[in-house]
PDB file with one MODEL, atoms N, CA, C and O in Angstrom:
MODEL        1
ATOM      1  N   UNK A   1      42.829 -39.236  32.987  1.00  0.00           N
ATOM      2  CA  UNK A   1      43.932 -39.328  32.069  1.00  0.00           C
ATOM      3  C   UNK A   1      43.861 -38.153  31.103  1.00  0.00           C
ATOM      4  O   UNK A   1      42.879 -37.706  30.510  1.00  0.00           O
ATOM      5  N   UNK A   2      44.785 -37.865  31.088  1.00  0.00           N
ATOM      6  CA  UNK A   2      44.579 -36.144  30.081  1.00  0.00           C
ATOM      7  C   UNK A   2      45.745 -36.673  28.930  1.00  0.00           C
ATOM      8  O   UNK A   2      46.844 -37.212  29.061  1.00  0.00           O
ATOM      9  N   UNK A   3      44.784 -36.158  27.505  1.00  0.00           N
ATOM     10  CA  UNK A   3      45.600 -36.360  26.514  1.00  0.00           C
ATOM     11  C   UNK A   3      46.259 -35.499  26.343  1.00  0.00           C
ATOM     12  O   UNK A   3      46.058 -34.392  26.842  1.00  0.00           O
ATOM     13  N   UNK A   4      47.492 -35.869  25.377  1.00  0.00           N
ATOM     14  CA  UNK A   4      48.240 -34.410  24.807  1.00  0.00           C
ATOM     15  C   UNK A   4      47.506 -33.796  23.753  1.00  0.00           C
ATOM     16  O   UNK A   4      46.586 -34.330  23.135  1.00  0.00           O
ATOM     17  N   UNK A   5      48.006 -32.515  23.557  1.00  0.00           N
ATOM     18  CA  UNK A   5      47.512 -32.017  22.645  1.00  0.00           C
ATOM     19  C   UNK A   5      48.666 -31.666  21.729  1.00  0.00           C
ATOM     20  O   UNK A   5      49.768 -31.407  22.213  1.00  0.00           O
ATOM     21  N   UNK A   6      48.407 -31.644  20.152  1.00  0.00           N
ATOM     22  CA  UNK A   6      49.023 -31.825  18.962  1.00  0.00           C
ATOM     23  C   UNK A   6      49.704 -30.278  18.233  1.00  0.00           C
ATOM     24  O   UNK A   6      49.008 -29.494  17.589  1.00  0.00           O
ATOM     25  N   UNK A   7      50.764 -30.141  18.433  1.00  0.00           N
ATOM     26  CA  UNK A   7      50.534 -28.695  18.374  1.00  0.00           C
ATOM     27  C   UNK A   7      51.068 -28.871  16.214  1.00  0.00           C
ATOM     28  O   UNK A   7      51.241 -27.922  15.449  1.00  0.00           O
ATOM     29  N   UNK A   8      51.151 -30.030  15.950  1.00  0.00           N
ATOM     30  CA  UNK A   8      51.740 -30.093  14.587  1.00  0.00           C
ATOM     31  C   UNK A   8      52.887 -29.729  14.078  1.00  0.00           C
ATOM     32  O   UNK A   8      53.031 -29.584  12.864  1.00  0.00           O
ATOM     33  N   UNK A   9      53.826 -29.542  14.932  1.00  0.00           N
ATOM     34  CA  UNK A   9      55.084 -29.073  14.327  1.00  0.00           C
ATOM     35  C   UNK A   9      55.584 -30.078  14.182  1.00  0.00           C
ATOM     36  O   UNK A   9      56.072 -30.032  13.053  1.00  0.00           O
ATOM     37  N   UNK A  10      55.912 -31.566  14.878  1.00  0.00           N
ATOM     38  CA  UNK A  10      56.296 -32.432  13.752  1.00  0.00           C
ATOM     39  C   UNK A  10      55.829 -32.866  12.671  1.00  0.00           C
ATOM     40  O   UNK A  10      56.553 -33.524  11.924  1.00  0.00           O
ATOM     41  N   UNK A  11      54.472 -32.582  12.341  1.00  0.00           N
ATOM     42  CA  UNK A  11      53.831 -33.379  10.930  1.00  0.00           C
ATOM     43  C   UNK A  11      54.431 -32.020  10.067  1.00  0.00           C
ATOM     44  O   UNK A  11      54.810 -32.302   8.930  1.00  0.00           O
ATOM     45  N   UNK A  12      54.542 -30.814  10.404  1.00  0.00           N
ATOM     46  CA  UNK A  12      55.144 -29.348   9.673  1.00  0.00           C
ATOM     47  C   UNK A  12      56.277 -29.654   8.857  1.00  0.00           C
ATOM     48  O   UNK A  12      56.661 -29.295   7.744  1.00  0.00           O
ATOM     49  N   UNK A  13      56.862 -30.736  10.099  1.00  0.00           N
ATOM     50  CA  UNK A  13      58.265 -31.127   9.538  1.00  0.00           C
ATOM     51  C   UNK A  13      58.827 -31.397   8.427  1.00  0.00           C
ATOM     52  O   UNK A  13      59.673 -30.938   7.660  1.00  0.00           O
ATOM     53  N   UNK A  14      57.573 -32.964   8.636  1.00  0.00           N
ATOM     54  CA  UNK A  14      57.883 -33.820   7.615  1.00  0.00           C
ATOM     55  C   UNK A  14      57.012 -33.561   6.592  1.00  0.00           C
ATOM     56  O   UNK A  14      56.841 -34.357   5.669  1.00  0.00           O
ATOM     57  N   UNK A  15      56.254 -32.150   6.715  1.00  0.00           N
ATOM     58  CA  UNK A  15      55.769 -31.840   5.299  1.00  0.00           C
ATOM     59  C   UNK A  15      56.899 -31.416   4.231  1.00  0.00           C
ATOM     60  O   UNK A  15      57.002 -31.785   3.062  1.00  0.00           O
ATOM     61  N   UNK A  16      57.894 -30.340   5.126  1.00  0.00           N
ATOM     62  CA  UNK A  16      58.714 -29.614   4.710  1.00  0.00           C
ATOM     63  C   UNK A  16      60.181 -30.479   3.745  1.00  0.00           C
ATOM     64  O   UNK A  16      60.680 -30.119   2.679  1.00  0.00           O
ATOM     65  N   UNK A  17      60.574 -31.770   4.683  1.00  0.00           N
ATOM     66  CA  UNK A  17      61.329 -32.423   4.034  1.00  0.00           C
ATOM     67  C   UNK A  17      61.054 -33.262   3.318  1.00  0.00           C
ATOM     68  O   UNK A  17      61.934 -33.631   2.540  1.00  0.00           O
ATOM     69  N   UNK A  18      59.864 -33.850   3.278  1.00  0.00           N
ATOM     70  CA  UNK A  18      58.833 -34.358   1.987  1.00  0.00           C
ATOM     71  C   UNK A  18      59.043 -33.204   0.351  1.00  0.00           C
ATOM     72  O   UNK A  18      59.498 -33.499  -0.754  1.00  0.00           O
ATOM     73  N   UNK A  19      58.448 -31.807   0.915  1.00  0.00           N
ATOM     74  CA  UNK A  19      58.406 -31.136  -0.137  1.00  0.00           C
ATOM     75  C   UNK A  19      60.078 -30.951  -0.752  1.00  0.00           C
ATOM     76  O   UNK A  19      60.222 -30.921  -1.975  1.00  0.00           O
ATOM     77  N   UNK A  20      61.000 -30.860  -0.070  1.00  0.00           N
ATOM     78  CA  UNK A  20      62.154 -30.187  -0.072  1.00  0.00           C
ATOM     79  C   UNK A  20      62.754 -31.662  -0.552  1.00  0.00           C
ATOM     80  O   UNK A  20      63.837 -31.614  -1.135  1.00  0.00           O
ATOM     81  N   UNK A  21      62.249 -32.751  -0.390  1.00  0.00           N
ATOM     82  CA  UNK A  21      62.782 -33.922  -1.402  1.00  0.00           C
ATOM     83  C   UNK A  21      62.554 -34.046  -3.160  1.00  0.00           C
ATOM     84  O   UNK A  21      63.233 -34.251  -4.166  1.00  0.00           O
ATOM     85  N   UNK A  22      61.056 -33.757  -2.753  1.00  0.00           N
ATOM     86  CA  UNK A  22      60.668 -33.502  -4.281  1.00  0.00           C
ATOM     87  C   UNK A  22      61.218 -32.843  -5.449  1.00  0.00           C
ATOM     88  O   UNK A  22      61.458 -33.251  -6.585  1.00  0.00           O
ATOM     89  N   UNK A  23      61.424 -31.170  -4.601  1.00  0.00           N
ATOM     90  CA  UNK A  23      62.117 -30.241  -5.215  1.00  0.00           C
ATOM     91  C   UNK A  23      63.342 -30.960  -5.808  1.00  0.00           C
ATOM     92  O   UNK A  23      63.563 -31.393  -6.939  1.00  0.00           O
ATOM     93  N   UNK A  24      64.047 -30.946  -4.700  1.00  0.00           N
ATOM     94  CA  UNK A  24      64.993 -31.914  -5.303  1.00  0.00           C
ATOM     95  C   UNK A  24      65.161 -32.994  -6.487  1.00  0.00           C
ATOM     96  O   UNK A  24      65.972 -32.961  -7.412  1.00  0.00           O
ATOM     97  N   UNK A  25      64.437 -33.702  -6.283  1.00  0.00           N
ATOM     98  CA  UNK A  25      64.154 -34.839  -7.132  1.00  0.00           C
ATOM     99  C   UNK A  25      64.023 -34.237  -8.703  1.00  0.00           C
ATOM    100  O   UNK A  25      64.836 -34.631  -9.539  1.00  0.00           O
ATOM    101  N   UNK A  26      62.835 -33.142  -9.130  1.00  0.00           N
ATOM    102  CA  UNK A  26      62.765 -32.592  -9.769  1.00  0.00           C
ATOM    103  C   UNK A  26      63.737 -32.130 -10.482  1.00  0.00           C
ATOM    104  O   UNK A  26      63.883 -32.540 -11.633  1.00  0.00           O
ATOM    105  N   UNK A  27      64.786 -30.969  -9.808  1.00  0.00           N
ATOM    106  CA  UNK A  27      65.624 -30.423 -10.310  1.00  0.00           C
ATOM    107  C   UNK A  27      66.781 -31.276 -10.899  1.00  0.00           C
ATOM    108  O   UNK A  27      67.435 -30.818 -11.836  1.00  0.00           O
ATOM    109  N   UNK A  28      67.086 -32.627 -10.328  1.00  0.00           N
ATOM    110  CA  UNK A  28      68.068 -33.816 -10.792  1.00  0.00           C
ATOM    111  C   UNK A  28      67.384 -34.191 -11.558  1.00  0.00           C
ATOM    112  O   UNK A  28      68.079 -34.700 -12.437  1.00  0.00           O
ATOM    113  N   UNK A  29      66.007 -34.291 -11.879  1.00  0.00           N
ATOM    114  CA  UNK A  29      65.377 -34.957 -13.042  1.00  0.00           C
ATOM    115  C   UNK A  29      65.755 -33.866 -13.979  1.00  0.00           C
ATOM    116  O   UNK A  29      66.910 -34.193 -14.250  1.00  0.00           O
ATOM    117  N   UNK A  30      65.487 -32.660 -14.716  1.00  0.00           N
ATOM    118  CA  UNK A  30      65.802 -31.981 -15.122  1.00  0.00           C
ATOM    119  C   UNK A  30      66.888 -31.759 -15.598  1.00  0.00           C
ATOM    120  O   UNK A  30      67.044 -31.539 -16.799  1.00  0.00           O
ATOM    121  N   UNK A  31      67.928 -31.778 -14.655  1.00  0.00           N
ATOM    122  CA  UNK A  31      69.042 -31.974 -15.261  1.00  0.00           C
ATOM    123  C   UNK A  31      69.866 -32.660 -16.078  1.00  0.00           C
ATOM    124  O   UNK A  31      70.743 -32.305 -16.865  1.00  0.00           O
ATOM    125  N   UNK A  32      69.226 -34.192 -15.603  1.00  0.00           N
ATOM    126  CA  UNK A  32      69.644 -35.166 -16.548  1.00  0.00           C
ATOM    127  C   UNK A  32      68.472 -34.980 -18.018  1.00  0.00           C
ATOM    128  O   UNK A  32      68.894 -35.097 -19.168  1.00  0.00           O
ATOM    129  N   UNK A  33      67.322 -34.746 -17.771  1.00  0.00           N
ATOM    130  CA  UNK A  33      67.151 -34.686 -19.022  1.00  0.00           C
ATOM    131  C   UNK A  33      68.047 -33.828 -20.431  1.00  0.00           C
ATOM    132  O   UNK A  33      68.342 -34.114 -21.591  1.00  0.00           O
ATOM    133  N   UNK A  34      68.243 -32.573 -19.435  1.00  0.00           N
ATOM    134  CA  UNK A  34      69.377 -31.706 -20.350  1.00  0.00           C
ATOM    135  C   UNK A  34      70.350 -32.450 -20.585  1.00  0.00           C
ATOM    136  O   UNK A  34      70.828 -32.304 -21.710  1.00  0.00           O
ATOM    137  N   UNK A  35      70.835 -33.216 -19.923  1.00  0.00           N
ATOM    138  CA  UNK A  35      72.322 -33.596 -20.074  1.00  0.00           C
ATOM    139  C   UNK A  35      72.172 -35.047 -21.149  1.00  0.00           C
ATOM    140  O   UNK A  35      72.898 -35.522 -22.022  1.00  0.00           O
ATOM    141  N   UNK A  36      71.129 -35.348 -20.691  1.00  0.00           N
ATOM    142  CA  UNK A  36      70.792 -36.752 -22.150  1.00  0.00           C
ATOM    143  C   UNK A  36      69.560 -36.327 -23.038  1.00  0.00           C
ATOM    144  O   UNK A  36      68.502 -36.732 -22.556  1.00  0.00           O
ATOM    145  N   UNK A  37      69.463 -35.823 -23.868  1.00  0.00           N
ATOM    146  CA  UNK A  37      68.677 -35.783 -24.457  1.00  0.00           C
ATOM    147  C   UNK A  37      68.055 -36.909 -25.705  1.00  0.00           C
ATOM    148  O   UNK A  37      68.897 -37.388 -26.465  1.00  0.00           O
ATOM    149  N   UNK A  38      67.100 -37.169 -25.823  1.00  0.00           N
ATOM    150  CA  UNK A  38      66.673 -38.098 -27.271  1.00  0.00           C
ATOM    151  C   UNK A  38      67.029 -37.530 -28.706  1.00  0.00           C
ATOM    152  O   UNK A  38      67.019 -36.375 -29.134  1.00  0.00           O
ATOM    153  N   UNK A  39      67.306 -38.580 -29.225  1.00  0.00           N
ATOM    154  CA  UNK A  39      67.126 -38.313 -30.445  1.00  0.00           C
ATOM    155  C   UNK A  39      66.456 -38.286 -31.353  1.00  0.00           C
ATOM    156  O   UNK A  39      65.722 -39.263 -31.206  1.00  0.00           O
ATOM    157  N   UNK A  40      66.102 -37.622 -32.568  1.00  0.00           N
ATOM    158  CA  UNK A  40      65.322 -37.323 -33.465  1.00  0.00           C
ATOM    159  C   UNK A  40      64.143 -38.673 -33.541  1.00  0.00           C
ATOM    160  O   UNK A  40      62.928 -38.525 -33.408  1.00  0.00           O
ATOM    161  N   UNK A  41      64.727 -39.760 -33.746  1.00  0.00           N
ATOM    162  CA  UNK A  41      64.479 -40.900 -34.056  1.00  0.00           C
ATOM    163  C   UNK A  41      63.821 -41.383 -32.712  1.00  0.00           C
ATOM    164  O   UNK A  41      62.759 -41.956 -32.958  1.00  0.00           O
ATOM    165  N   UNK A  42      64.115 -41.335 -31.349  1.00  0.00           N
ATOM    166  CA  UNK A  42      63.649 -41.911 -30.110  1.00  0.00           C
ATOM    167  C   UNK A  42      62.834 -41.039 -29.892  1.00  0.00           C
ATOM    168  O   UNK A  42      62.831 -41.277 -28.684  1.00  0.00           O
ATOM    169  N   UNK A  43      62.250 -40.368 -29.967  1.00  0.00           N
ATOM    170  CA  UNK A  43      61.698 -39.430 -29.746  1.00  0.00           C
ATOM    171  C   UNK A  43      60.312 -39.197 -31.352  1.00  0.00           C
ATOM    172  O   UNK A  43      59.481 -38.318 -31.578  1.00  0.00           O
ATOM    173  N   UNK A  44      60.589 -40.108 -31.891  1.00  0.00           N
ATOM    174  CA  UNK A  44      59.468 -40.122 -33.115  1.00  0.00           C
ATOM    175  C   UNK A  44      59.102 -38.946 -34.275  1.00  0.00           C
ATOM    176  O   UNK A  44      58.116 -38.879 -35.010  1.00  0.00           O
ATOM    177  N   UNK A  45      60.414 -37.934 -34.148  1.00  0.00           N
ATOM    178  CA  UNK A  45      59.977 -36.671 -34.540  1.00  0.00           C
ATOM    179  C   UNK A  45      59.287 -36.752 -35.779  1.00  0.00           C
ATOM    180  O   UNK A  45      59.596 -37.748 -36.432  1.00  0.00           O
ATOM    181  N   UNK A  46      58.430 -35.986 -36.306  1.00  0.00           N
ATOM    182  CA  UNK A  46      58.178 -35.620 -37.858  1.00  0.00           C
ATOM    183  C   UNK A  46      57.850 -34.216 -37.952  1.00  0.00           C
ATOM    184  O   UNK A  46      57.343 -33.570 -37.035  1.00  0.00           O
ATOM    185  N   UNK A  47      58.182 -33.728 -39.188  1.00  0.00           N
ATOM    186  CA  UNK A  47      58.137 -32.593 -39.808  1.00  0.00           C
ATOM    187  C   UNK A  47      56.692 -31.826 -39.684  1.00  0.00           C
ATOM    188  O   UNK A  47      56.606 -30.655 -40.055  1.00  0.00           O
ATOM    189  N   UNK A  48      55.814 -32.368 -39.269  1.00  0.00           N
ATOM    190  CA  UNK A  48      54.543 -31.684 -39.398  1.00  0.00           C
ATOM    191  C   UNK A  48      53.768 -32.137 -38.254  1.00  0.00           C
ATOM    192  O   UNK A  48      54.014 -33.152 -37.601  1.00  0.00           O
ATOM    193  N   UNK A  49      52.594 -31.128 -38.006  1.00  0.00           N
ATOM    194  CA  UNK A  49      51.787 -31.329 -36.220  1.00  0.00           C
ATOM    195  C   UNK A  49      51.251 -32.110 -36.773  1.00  0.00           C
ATOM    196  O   UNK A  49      51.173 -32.444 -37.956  1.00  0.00           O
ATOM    197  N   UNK A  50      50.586 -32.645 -35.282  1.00  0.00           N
ATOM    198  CA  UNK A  50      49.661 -33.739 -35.299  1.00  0.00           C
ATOM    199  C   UNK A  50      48.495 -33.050 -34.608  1.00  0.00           C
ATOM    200  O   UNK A  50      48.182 -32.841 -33.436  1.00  0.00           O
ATOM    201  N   UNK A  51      47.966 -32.774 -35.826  1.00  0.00           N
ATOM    202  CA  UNK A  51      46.831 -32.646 -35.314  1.00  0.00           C
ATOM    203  C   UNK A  51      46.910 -31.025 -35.132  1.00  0.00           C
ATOM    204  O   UNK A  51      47.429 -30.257 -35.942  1.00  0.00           O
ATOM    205  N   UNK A  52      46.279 -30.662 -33.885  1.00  0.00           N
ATOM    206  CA  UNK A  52      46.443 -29.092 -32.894  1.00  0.00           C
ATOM    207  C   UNK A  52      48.231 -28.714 -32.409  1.00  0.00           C
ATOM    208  O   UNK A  52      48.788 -27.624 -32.280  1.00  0.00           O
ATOM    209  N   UNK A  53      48.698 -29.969 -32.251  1.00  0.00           N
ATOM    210  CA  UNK A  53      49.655 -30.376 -31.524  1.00  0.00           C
ATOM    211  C   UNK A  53      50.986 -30.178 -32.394  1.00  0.00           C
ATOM    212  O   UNK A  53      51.508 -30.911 -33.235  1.00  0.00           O
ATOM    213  N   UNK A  54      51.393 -28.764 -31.826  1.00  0.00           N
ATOM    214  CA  UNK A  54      52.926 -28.430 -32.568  1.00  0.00           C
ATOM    215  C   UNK A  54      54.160 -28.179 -31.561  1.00  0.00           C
ATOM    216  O   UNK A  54      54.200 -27.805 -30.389  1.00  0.00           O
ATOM    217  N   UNK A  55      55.064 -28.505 -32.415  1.00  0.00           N
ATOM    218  CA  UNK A  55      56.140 -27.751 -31.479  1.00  0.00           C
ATOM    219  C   UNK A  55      56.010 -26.808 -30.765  1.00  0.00           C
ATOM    220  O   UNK A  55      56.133 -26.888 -29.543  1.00  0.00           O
ATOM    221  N   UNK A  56      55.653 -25.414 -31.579  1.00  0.00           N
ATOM    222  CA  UNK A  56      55.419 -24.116 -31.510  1.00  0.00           C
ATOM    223  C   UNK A  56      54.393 -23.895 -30.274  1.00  0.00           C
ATOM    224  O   UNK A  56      54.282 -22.802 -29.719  1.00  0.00           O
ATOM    225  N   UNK A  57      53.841 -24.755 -29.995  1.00  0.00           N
ATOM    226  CA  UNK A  57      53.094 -25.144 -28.470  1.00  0.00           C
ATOM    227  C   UNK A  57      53.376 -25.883 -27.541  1.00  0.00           C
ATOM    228  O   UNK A  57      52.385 -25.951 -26.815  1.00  0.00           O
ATOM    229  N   UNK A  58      54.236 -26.519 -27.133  1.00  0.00           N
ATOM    230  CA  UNK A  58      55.018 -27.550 -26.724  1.00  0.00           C
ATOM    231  C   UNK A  58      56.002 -26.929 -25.384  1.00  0.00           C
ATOM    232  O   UNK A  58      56.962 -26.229 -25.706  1.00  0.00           O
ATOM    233  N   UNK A  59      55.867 -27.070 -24.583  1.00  0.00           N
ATOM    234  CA  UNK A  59      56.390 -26.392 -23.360  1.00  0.00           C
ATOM    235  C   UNK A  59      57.866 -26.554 -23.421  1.00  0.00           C
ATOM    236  O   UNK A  59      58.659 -25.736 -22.956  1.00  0.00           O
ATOM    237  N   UNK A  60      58.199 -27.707 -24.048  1.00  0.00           N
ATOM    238  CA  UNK A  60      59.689 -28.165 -24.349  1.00  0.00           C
ATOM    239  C   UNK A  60      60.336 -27.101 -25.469  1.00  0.00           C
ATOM    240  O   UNK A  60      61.526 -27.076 -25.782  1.00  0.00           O
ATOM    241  N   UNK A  61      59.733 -26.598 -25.777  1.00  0.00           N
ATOM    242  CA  UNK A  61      60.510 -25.884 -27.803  1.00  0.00           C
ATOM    243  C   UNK A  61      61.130 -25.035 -27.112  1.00  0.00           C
ATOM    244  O   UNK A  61      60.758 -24.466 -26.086  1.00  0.00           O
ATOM    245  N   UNK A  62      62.187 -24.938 -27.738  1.00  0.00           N
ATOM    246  CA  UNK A  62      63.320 -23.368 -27.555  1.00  0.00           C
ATOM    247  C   UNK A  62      63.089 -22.569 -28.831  1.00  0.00           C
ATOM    248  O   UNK A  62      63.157 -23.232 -29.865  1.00  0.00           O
ATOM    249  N   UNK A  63      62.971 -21.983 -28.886  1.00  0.00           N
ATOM    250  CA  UNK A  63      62.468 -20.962 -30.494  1.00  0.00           C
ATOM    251  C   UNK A  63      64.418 -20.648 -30.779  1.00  0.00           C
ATOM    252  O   UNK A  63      65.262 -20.418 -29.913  1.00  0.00           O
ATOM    253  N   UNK A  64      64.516 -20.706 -31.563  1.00  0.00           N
ATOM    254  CA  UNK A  64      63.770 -20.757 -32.851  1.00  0.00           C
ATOM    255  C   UNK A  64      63.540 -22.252 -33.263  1.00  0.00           C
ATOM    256  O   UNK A  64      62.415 -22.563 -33.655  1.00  0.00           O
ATOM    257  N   UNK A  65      64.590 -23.257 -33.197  1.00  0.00           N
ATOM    258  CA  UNK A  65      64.627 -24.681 -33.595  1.00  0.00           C
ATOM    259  C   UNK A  65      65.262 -25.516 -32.806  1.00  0.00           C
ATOM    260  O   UNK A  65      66.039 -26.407 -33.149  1.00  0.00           O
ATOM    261  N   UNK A  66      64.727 -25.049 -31.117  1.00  0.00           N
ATOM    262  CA  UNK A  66      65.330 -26.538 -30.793  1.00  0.00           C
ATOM    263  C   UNK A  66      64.372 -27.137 -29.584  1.00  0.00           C
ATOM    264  O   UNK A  66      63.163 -26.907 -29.587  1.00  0.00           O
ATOM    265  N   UNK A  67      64.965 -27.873 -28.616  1.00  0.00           N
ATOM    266  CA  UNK A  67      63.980 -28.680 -27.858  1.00  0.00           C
ATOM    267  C   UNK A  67      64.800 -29.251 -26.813  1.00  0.00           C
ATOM    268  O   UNK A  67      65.858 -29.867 -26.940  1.00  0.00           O
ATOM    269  N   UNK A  68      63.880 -28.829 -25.294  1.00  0.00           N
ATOM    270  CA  UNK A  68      64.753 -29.071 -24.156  1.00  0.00           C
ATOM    271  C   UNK A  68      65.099 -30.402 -23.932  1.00  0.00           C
ATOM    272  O   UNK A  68      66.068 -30.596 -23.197  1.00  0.00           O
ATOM    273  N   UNK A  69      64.506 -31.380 -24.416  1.00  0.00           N
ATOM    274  CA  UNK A  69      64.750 -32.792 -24.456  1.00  0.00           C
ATOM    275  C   UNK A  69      64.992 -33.334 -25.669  1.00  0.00           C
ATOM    276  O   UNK A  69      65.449 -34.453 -25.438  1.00  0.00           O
ATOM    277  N   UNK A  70      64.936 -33.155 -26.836  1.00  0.00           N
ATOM    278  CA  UNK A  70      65.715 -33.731 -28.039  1.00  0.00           C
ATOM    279  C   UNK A  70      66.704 -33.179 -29.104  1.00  0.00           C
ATOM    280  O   UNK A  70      66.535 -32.210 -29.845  1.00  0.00           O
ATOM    281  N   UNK A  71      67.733 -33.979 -29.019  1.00  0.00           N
ATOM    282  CA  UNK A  71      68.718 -33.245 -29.264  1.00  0.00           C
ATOM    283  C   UNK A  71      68.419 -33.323 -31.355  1.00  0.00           C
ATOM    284  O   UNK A  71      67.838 -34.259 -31.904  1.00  0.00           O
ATOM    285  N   UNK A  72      68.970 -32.163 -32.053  1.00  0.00           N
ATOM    286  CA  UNK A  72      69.101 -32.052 -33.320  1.00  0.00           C
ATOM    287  C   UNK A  72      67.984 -30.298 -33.326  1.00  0.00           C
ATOM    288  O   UNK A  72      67.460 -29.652 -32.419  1.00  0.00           O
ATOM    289  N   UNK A  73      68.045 -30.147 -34.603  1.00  0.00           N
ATOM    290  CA  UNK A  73      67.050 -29.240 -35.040  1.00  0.00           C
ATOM    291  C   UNK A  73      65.259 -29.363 -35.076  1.00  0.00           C
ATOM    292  O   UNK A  73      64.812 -29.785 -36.143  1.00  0.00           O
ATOM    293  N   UNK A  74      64.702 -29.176 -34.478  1.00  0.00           N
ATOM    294  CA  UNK A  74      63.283 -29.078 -34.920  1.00  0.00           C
ATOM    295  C   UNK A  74      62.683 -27.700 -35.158  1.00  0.00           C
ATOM    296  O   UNK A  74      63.015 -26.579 -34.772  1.00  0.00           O
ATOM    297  N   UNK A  75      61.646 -28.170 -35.954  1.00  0.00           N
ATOM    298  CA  UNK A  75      60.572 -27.166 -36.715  1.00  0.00           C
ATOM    299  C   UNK A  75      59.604 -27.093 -35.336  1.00  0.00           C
ATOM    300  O   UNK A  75      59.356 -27.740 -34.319  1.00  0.00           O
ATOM    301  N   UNK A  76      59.185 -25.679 -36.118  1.00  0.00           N
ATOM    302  CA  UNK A  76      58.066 -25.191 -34.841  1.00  0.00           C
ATOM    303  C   UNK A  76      56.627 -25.431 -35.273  1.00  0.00           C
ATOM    304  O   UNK A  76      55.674 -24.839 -34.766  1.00  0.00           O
ATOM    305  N   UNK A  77      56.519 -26.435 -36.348  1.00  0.00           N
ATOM    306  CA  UNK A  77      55.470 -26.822 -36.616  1.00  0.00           C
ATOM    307  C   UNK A  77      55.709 -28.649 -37.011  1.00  0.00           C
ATOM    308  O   UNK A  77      55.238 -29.310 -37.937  1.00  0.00           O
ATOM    309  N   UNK A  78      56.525 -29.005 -36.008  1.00  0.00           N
ATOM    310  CA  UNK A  78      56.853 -30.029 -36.122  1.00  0.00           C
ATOM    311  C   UNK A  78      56.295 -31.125 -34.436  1.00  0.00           C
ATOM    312  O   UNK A  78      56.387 -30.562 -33.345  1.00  0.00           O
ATOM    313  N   UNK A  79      55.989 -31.998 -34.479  1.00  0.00           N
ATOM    314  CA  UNK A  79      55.613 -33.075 -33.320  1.00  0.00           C
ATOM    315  C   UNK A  79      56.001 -34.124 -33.005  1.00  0.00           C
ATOM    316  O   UNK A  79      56.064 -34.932 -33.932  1.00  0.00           O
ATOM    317  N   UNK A  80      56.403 -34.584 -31.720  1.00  0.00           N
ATOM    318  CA  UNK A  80      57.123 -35.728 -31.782  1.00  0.00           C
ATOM    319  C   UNK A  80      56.147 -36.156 -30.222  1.00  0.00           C
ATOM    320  O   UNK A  80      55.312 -35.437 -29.673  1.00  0.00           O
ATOM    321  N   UNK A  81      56.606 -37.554 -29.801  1.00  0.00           N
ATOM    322  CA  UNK A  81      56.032 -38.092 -29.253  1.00  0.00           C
ATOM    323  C   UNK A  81      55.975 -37.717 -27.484  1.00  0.00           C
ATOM    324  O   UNK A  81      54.990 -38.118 -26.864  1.00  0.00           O
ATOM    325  N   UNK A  82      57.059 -36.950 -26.748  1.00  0.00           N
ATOM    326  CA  UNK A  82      56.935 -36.260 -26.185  1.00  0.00           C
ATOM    327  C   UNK A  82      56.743 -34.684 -25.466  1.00  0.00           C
ATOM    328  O   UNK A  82      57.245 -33.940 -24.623  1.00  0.00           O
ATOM    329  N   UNK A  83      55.365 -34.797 -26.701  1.00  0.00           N
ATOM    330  CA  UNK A  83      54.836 -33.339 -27.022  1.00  0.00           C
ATOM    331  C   UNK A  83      54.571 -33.180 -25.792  1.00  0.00           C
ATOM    332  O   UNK A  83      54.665 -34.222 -25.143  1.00  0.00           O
ATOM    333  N   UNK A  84      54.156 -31.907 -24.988  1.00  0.00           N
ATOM    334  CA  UNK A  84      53.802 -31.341 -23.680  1.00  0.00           C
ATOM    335  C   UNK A  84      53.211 -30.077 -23.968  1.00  0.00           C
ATOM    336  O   UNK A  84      53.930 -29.271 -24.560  1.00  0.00           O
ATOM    337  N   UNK A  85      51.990 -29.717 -23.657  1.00  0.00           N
ATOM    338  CA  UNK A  85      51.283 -28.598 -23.996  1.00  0.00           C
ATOM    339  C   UNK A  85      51.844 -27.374 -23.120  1.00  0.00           C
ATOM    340  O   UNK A  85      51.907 -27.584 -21.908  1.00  0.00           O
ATOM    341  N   UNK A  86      52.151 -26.442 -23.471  1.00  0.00           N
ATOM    342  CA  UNK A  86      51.919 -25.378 -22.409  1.00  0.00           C
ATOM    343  C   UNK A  86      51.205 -24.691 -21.614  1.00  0.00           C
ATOM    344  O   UNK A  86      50.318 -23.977 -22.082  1.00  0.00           O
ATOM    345  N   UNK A  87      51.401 -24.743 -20.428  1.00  0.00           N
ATOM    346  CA  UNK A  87      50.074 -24.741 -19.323  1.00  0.00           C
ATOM    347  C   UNK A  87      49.513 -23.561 -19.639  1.00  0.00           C
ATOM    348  O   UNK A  87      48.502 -23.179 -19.050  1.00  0.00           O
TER     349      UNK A  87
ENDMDL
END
């Protein structure tokens, strides 16, 4: 009895439309975050870091005063609860 042998182009496949879902997924996540953003208040903002932890480090901050996910003005030495470091 002779086995087949695996040459992997279907598992290639479904790596590819696995990854190419994600992407996806991602970029609609993204978008809606732009498109809804939190507010000052949902989002816990205050005027001053916590800690190490500032705006001004925050992968989210738009310089000069704003923020890809909460909508209003923030300070760049300001922290709110969905701080995100920059990698």
């Amino acid at each position: 009895m002779k086995t087949k042998s695996f040459d992997g182009t279907r598992r290639k496949a479904i790596r590819v439309m696995a990854g190419g879902a994600s992407a996806g997924l991602l970029v609609q996540a993204s978008r809606v975050m732009a498109q809804q953003k939190m507010s000052l208040a949902q989002a816990q903002y205050q005027g001053s870091p916590n800690g190490i932890y500032s705006c001004g480090n925050c992968s989210l901050f738009d310089r000069p005063n704003s923020c890809k996910a909460v909508d209003g003005e923030v300070n760049e030495g300001g922290w709110c609860k969905i701080y995100s470091p920059v990698d």
